[in-house]
N, C-alpha and C positions, 0 to 999 in steps of 0.2 A: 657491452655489458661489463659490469666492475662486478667482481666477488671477491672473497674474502680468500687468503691463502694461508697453509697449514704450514705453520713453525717445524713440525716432527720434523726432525733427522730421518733421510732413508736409512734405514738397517737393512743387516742380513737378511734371509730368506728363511720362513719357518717351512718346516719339513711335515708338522701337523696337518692335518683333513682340514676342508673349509666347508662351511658352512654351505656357505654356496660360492662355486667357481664358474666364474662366468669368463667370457672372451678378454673383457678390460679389465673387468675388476673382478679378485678375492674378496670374501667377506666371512667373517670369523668371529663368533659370540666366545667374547672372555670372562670369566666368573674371578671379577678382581677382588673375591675372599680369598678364594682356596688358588687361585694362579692357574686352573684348568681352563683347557679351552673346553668347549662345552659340542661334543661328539652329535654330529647332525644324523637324524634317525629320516629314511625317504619313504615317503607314502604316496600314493595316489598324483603323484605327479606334484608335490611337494617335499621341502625339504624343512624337518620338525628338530627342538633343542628344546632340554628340559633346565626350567631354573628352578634355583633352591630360594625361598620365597625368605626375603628379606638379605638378599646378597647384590651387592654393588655388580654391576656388568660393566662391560667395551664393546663396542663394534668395531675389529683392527679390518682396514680396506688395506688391499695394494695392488697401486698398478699394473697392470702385467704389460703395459705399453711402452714405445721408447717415446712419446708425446704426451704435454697435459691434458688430463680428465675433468670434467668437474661431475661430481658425488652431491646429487641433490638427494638427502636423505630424511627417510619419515620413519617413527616411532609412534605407532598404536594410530596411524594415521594423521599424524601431527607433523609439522617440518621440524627441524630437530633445533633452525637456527632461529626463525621467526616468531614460531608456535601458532602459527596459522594452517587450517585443514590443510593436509599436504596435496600440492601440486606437481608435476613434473619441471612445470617453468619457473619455482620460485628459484629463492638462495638456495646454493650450496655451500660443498668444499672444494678445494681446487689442489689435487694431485700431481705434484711435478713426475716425470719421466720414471718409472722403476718404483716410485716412494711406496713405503709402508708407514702408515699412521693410525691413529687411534683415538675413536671420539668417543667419551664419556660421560656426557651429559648433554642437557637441554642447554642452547646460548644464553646465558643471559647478560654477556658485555663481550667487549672485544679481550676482555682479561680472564674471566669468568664463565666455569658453565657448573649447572645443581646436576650432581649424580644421578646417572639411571640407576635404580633398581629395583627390582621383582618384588611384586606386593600385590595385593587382591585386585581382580579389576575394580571395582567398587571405590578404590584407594588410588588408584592409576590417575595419571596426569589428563591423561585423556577424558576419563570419567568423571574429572571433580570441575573441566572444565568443559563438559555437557555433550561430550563426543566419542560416547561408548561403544557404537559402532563397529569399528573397526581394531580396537584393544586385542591384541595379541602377535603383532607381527611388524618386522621391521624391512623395511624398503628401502632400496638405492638407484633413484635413477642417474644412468652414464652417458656421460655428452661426450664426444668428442671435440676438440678445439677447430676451428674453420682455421685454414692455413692465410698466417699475413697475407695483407697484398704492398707488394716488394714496390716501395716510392725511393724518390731520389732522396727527400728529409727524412729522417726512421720519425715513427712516430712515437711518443713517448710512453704511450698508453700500451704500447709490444714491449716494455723492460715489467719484468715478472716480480718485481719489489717496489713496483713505484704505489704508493701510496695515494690511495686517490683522496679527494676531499668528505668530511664526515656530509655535509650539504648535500651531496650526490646519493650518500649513502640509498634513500629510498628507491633509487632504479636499481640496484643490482640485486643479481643471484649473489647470493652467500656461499663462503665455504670454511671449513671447521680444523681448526688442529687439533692432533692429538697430544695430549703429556706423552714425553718420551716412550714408544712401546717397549712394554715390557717382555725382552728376548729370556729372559730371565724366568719371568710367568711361564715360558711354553715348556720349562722344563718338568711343569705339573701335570701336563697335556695327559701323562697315559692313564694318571689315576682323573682323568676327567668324570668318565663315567662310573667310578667307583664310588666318586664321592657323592654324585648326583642319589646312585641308588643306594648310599645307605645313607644319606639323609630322608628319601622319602620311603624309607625297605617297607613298612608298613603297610604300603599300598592300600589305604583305606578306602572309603568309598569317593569317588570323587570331590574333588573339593570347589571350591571358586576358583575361575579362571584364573589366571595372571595376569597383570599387565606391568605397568615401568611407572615407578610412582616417582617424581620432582624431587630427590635427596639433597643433602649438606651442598652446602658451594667449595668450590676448587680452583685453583687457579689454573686458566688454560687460555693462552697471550695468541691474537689472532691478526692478523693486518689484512687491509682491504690488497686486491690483485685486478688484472681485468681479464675478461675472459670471454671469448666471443665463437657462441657455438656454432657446431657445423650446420647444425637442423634444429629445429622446434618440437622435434618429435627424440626421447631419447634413442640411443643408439643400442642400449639394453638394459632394461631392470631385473633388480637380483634381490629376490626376495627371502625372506627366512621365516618362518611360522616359531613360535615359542609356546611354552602351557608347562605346569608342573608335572615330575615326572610321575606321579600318581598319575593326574589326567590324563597324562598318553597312553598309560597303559590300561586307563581303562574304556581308551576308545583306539584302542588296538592300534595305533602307532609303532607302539615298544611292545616287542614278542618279549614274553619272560619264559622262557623255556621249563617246561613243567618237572620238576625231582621226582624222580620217584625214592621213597624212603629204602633201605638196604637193611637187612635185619641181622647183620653182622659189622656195625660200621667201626670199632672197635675189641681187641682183644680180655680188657681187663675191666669190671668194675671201675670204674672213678668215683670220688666223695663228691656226693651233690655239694650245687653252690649254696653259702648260705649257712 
């Protein structure tokens, strides 16, 4: 199988929570407004992030392996590379050894992908292309690579930059780079959750769900790789639930711990605002 391989640079190691930490792979919802990662809330045998509804996102993966992964990954139930209902067997991305990268949009070239970001389901990519379904959660199935078999000629299709043919293109898993990750962003990481909740402080009465609506195009350079899994079945998926932080908390996701008022919270008179 040929897939596609991700340009990132490996980077350092973030030191933030992950969204979901699985065996192979890290997975981390970034809020590419404000540069927070976005603080994963655990319920009922899932793991929940609140977006602020009209803000670009990332999903940064990293390997946690000394071997290639490939990263078949779905948004609202959609593949992220093809836009086909998501499968386990389609394209993905293809993860060298240790790498950290970051995919930001829907594929739409090997140059190109359209921005995720949080918008009503109703307005979701998923939605406006008749598969509202499963709108609110993002998926990563992890393969493992099947180890060469050691010939007397190497074959050409084991060098990890060969470039396959665009003609072939239709057999393969796909896999995704990310624009450069942003180590820089995680220095936003601890007001993640401050920003989340005083944008939704209001807590009104629930609203429309979220989903990841088809944004602006960006440049994001991808080349084909090959990759030949160990199994047919992945090796482990890592999934993440999303919804605005109103609607988490007002299906009891996010505890908001109750004040009680103090009837001495200050010494002095103040001049009202105003």
């Amino acid at each position: 199988m040929k897939t596609l391989l991700s340009v990132a640079v490996a980077l350092g190691l973030s030191v933030s929570v992950c969204a979901r930490a699985g065996s192979l792979v890290d997975l981390k919802i970034i809020d590419r407004d404000s540069g927070a990662v976005l603080t994963p809330h655990y319920s009922e045998g899932k793991y929940y992030v609140a977006g602020i509804p009209g803000h670009r996102y990332g999903v940064q993966l990293r390997n946690r392996i000394g071997a290639r992964v490939l990263a078949v990954m779905s948004v609202d139930g959609v593949n992220v590379v093809s836009g086909a209902t998501a499968s386990p067997d389609q394209d993905g991305y293809v993860l060298d050894p240790y790498q950290f990268t970051e995919i930001d949009g829907w594929r739409k070239s090997m140059n190109e992908v359209a921005d995720f970001n949080f918008t009503s389901l109703s307005r979701s990519y998923a939605a406006k292309t008749g598969r509202p379904d499963n709108v609110g959660v993002i998926g990563v199935a992890v393969f493992r690579e099947k180890p060469p078999v050691v010939r007397e000629r190497a074959d050409k299709i084991t060098q990890p930059g060969y470039a396959e043919p665009l003609r072939e293109r239709a057999q393969t898993p796909a896999s995704e780079p990310a624009p450069a990750a942003r180590d820089s962003a995680m220095a936003g990481a601890a007001k993640s959750e401050v920003d989340t909740r005083s944008a939704n402080s209001a807590m009104a009465k629930p609203t429309e769900s979220l989903g990841t609506g088809h944004g602006q195009r960006e440049e994001s350079v991808i080349s084909y790789t090959h990759f030949e899994r160990e199994s047919s079945t992945p090796n482990e998926i890592d999934s993440v639930w999303y919804d605005s932080y109103s609607n988490l908390v007002s299906r009891g996701i996010i505890e908001v711990p109750h004040r009680e008022p103090t009837p001495f919270p200050n010494s002095f008179v103040p001049d009202p605002a105003g």
